[in-house]
C-alpha positions in Angstrom: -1.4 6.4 12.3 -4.1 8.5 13.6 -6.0 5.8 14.8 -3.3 5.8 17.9 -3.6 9.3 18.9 -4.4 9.7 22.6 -7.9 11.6 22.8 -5.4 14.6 24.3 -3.2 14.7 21.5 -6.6 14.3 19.3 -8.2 17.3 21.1 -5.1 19.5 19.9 -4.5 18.2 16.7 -8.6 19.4 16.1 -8.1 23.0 17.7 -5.1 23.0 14.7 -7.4 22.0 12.3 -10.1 24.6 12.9 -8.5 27.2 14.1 -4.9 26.5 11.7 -3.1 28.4 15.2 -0.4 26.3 17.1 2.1 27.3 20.2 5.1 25.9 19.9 6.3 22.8 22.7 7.6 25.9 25.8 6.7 28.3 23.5 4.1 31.5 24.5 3.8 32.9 20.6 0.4 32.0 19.0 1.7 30.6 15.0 -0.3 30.3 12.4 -0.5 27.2 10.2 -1.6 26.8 6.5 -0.9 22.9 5.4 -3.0 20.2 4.1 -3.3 17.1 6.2 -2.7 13.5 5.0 -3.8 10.3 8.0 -4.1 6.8 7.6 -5.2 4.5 10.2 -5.7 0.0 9.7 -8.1 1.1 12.5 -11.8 0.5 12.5 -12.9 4.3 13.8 -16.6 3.4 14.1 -16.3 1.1 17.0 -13.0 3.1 18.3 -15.9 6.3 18.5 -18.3 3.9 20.5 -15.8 3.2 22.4 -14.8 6.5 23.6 -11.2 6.3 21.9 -11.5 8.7 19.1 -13.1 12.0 19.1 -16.7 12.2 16.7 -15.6 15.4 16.0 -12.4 14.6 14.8 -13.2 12.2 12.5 -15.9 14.5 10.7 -13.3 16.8 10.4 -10.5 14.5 8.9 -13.0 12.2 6.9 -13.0 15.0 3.9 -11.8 13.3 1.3 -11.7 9.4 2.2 -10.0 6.6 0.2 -10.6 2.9 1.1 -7.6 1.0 0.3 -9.0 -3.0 0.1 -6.4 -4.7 2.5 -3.9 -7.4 0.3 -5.7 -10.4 1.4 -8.6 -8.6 -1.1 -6.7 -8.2 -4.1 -5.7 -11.6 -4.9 -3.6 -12.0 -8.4 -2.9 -8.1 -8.4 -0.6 -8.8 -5.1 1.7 -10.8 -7.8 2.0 -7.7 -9.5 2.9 -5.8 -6.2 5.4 -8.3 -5.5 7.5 -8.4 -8.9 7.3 -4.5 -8.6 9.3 -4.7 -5.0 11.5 -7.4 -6.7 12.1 -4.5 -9.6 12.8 -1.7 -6.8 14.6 -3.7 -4.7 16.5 -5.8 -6.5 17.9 -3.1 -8.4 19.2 -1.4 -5.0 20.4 -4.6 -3.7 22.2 -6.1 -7.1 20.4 -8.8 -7.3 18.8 -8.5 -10.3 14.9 -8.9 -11.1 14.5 -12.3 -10.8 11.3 -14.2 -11.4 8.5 -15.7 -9.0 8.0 -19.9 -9.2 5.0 -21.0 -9.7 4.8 -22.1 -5.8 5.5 -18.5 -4.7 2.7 -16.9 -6.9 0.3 -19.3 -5.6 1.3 -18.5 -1.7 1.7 -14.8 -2.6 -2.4 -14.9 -3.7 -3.7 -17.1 -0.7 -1.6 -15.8 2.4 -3.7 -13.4 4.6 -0.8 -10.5 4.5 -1.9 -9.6 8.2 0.8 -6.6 8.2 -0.6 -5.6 4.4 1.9 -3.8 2.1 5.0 -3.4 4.5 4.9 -6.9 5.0 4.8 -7.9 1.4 8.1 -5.6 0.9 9.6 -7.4 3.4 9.1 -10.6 2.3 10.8 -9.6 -1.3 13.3 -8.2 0.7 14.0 -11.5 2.3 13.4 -13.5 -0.9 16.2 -11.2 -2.6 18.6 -11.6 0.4 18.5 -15.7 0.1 18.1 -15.9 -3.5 20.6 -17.7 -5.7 20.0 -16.1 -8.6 17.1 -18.1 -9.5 13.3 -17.9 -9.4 12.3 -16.6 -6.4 10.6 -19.9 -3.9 8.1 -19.9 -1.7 10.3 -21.1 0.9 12.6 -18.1 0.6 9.7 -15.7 1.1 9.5 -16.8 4.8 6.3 -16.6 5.4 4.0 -18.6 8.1 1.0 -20.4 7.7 -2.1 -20.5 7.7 -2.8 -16.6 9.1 -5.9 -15.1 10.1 -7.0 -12.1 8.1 -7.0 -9.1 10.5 -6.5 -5.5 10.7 -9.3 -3.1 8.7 -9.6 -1.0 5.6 -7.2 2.1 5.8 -8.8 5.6 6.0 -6.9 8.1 4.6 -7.6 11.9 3.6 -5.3 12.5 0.6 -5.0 14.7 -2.5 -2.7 14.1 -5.4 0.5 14.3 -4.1 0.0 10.9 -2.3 -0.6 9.1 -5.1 2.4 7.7 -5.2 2.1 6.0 -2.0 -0.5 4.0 -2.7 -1.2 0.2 -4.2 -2.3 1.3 -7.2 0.3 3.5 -8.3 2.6 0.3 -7.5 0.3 -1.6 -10.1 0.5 0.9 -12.3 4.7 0.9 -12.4 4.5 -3.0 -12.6 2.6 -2.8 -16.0 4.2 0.3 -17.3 7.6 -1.5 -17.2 6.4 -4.7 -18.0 4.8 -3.3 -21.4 8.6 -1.6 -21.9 10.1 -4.7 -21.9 7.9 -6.5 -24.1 8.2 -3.4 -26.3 4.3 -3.5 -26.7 3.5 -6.8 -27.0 0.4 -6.8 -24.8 0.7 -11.0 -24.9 4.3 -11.1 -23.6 3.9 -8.7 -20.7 0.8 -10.4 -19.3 2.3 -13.2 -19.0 6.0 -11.9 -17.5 3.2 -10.3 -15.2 1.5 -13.6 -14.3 -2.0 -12.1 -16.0 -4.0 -13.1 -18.7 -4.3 -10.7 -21.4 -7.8 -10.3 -21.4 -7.0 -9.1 -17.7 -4.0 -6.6 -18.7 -6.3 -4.8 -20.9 -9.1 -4.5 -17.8 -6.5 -3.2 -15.3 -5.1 -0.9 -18.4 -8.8 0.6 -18.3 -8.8 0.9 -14.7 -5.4 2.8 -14.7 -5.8 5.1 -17.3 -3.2 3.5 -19.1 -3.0 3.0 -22.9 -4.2 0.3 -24.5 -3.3 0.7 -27.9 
């Protein structure tokens, strides 16, 4: 979370940057560094800058390669497919199967704010899973609290391939891969174990460079 770095800590972490030379915490031997840098902040940096809190400099220097990550609250039916990929993940760690979302929990899943974004979602299906019966997962066993206000801000982050995998999409793009496995094609039958209408399945295949044929 760079967006919490003490201007100090920022001053330093710019000298790397530029100059790729660290000294070790009591060290006196000058080291130098060749990495690539990944940072993500829920942070608005503008108004953090005109504030004083965040270094211009800095952020010209980190803002290379930016990716805007919409906030859940943004994505509306996609979070379903987020959430029955978490019930995938997790419920195979936890033996509990990969049971299905009522029609109540898809519905709060859409509308809830999701004011701690992606890491609350996951802990929500974590919760559902530890309640659950065995049956469609409720509303009620998600545990969540409304109404909430939508807060927090776009994520920044400077990132190159190898954090793909972290992100939403790649998440989406797991959910339909194994939904299409398990319908063995049938582009009907997975939209609708995803909660999607077909017509929608083939837009988000476009969007992922998936196959559609």
């Amino acid at each position: 979370e760079v967006g919490e770095l003490a201007v100090s800590v920022q001053a330093k972490l710019l000298r790397v940057l530029q100059e790729h030379e660290f000294v070790r915490v009591g060290g006196t031997v000058t080291l130098k560094a060749d990495f690539r840098l990944i940072v993500a902040t829920n942070r608005n940096l503008t108004d953090a800058m005109a504030r004083g809190q965040f270094r211009e400099d800095l952020y010209y220097r980190l803002s290379v390669f930016p990716i805007h990550l919409p906030p859940l609250r943004e994505r509306g039916e996609d979070v379903v497919l987020l959430a029955q990929e978490f019930v995938r993940r997790l419920g195979e760690r936890m033996g509990k199967g990969q049971p299905g979302l009522s029609r109540d929990a898809r519905e709060l899943l859409v509308t809830y704010a999701w004011p701690g974004n992606i890491r609350e979602l996951q802990n929500a299906i974590e919760r559902a899973l530890i309640v659950s019966d065995g049956g469609l997962i409720t509303a009620a066993q998600l545990g969540l609290i409304r109404p909430q206000l939508p807060s927090g801000e776009a994520s920044l982050a400077v990132a190159n391939h190898d954090a793909a995998a972290a992100t939403l999409q790649e998440l989406e793009r797991h959910a339909i891969a194994d939904a299409l496995a398990k319908a063995k094609g049938n582009k009907t039958a997975a939209a609708g174990a995803l909660g999607i209408t077909r017509m929608r399945l083939y837009t988000k295949l476009k969007r992922l460079g998936l196959p559609s044929q």
